[in-house]
N, C-alpha and C positions, 0 to 999 in steps of 0.2 A: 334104587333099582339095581337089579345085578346081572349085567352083560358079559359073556367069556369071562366069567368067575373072577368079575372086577368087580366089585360094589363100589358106585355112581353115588354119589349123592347134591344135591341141586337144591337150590331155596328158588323157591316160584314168588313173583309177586303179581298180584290179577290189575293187568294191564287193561282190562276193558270190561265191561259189564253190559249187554242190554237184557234187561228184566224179561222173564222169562223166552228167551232166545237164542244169549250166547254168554259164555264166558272165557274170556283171554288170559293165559296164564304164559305168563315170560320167566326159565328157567333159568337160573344163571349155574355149571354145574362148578364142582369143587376143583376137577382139573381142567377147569376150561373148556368151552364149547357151551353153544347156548341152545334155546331147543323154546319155542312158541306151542301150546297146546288150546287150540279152540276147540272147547264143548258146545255143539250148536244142538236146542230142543226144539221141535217139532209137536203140533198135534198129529193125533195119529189115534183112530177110533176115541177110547175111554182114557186113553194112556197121553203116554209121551216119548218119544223117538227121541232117541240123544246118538249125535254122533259125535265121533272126534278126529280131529286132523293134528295133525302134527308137523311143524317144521324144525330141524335142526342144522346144527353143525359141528363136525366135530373139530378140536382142533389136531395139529400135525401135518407132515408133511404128508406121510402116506395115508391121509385118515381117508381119501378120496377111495383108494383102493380095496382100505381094512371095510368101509360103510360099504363098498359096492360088495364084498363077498359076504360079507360077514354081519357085520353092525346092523344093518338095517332091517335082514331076515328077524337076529332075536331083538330087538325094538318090538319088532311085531307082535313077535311073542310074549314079551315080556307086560306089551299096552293092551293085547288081549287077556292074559287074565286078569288084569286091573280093572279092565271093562268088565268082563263077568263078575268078580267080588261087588264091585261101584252098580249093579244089575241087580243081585242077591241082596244087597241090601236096601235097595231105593225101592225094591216088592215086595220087602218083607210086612207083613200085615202085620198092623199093629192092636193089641187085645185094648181095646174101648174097657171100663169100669161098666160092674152091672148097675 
């Protein structure tokens, strides 16, 4: 991920599973600071509702300050269009053999 033209990079390992429900992803990043992401799926008409929550931390002294102006707005941004790409492709229709 690339925050204030830092690229992040994290190894997640899926800390929890309930079949079709939820999955728990515990990131650990490369300068430290960890970050939990649960995808929770829902029925929802024909489809399926997926949300996602996110917890982190970063590390530092000032990181409390840097997350309250800064950090947390592009998180946002940065987990929104992962949602849309992770969206485009879980609708993308797939062509059946004649």
């Amino acid at each position: 991920m690339k925050i204030l033209g830092q690229q992040i990079k994290s190894r997640g390992t899926i800390a929890d599973v309930e079949p079709l429900r939820l999955i728990h992803i515990h990131g650990q990043a490369d300068k430290g600071g960890t970050s939990d992401w649960y995808y929770r799926f829902e029925p929802a008409g024909d489809g399926t509702l997926c949300s996602l929550g996110i917890d982190y931390e970063v590390p530092g002294v000032v990181a409390g300050v840097i997350d309250r102006l800064v950090y947390h707005r592009a998180l946002e941004r940065a987990t929104r269009h992962m949602a849309e790409n992770f969206a485009a492709l879980a609708e993308m229709k797939v062509l059946q053999p004649a």
